[in-house]
N, C-alpha and C positions, 0 to 999 in steps of 0.2 A: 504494500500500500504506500502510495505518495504521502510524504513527511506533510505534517498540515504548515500552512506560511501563515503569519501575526505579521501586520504593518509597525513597523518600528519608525522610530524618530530618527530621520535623516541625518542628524547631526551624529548622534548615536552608531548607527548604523557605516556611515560614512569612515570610523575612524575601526573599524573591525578587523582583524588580523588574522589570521591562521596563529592558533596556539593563546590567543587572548581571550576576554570573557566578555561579554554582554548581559546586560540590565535588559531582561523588559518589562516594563511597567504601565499603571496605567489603565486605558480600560482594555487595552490588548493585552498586558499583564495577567488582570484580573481574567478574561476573558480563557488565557491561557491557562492558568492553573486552578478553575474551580468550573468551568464549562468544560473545557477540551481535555481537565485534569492529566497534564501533562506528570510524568514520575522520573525522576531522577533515573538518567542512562538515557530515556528516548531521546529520539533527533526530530528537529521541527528547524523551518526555517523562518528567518526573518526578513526583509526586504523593505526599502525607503520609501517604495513606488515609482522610482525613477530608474531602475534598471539593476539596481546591487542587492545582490541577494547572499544572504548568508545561510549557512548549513552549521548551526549547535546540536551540541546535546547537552543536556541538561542537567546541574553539579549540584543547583538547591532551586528550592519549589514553597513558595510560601503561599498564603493565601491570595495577596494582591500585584506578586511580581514569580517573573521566572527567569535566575542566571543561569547562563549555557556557557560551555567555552565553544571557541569559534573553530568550527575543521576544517573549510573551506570557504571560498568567496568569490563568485562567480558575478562579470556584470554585461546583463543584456546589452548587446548595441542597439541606438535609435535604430525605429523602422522607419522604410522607405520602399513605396512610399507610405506616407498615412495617411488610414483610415478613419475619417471622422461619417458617424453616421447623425445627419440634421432629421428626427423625429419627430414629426406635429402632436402636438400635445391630442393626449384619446380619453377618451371617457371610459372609467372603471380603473381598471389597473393595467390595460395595454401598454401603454406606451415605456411603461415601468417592467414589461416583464421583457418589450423587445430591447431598451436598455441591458438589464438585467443576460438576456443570449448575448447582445452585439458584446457585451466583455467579453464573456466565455471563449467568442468566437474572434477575438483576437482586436476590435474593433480602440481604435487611439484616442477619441476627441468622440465626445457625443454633446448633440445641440437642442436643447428644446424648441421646437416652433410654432411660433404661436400662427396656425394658419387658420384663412378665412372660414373654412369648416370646421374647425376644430369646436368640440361642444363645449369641453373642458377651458375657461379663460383665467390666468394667473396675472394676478394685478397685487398690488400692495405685497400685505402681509402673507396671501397666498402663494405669491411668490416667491419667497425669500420661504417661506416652508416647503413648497413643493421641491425648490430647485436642491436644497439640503438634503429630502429623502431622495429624491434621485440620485444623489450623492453618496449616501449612505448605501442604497444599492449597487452603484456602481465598485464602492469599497467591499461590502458582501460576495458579490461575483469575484473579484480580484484575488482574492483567498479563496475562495472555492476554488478556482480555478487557476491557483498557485505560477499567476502570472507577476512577475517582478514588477512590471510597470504597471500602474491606474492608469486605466482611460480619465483624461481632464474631462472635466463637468463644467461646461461654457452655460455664459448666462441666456437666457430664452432670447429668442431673434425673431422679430418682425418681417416682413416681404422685403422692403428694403434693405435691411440692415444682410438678411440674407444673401440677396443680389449682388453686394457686394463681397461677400465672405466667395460667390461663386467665380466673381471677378477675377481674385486674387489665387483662385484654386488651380490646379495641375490639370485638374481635370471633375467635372461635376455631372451625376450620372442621377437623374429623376425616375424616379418609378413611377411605368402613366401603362394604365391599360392600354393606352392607344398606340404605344408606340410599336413600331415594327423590329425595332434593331434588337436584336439578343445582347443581353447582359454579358452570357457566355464568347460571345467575338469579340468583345472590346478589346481594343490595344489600352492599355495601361501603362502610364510613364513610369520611369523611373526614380524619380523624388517628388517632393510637393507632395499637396494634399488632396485625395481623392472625397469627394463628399457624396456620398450618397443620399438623396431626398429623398422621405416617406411621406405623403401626405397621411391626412386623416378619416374615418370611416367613410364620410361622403366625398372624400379623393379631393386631387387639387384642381383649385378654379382654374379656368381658361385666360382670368387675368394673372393668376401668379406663375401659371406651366409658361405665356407669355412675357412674362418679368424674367424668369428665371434664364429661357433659352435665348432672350437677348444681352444676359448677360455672359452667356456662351456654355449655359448645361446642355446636356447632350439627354433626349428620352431615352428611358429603355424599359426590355420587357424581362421577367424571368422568365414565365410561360405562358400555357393556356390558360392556367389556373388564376384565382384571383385570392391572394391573400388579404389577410387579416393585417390592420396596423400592426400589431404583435408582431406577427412572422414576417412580414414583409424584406424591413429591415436585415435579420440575421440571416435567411435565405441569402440573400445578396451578399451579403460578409463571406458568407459560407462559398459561397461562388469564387470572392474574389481569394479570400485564404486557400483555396483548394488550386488557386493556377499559379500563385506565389508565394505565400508562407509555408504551405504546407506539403511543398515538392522535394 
């Protein structure tokens, strides 16, 4: 069974050694020695979320903390290119569970969108709560899924604000029923940022799929089938991880 990974404190984390010992504390501390009850001798990793990961085992185990010495230190390179997947916000817990895969499945930068269908609207104080559980999800999957690096939790984007993020991208790939061109033949650059757009349950208007492809996204299709916001997203992860990360 894979070692379970606790987000450690970058600072912490940063200064880690082969043959030296590590603090974790905290609520990944806690988390670690009275949830995961971690026992003196097992090995678990620790990681910054910026690519360094460490390999302890484990010397003493208290209630609120757990020190390891350090066996190994291993650190991911940045990906290239990256994947940010721009999600329109869904009504119930969609947009939160296709978050929730797009980690799993390898996904870099995830973007709330607040799009014209969207049921679900995040204004004030909704906001600044929704955008933190998505956060905390996306920190959940990242330990599941015992990836070094967190996908960044960008703040929610409007049409505009989006149009531009498309401007400045490598390459911007909208999921539209309409389109003809398979997801599967795209050429994919080599660095910059790939974005993948989801619209929301009722899909994206004919003003924003218009906004978007004059700022140079490209339509495209998975298949026949018509996905769920939920799945839509890591489907398409799952495509692009399958012809470049995961070869």
């Amino acid at each position: 069974m894979t070692h379970q990974l606790f987000l450690g404190d970058p600072s912490v984390v940063a200064g880690a050694a082969v043959g030296s010992s590590l603090l974790l504390d905290g609520d990944e501390g806690r988390h670690a020695a009275t949830v995961v009850r971690l026992r003196t001798g097992e090995h678990y990793f620790v990681s910054d979320g910026a690519g360094r990961r460490v390999l302890l085992e484990a010397t003493d185990v208290d209630r609120a903390w757990v020190r390891g010495q350090v066996l190994d230190v291993t650190v991911e390179p940045e990906p290239a290119p990256r994947f940010v997947l721009v999600q329109a916000l869904a009504k119930g817990d969609r947009d939160e569970q296709a978050v929730e895969a797009a980690t799993e499945l390898g996904v870099d930068e995830v973007v709330p969108w607040q799009a014209e269908r969207s049921v679900v609207v995040w204004r004030g104080d909704r906001a600044a709560k929704s955008l933190a559980k998505w956060a905390a999800v996306v920190a959940r999957a990242t330990k599941q899924s015992r990836r070094a690096r967190m996908p960044v939790t960008s703040p929610a984007v409007g049409l505009a604000t989006l149009a531009e993020r498309v401007e400045d991208a490598s390459l911007t790939l909208v999921l539209h029923e309409d389109a003809t061109e398979p997801l599967a033949s795209v050429q994919l650059p080599e660095w910059g940022d790939v974005l993948v757009v989801v619209g929301p349950e009722g899909g994206i208007t004919r003003r924003e799929l218009e906004a978007l492809t004059g700022a140079g996204a490209r339509p495209v299709r998975l298949g026949s089938t018509i996905l769920r916001a939920s799945s839509a997203g890591p489907a398409a992860l799952a495509v692009l991880s399958a012809r470049t990360r995961w070869t």
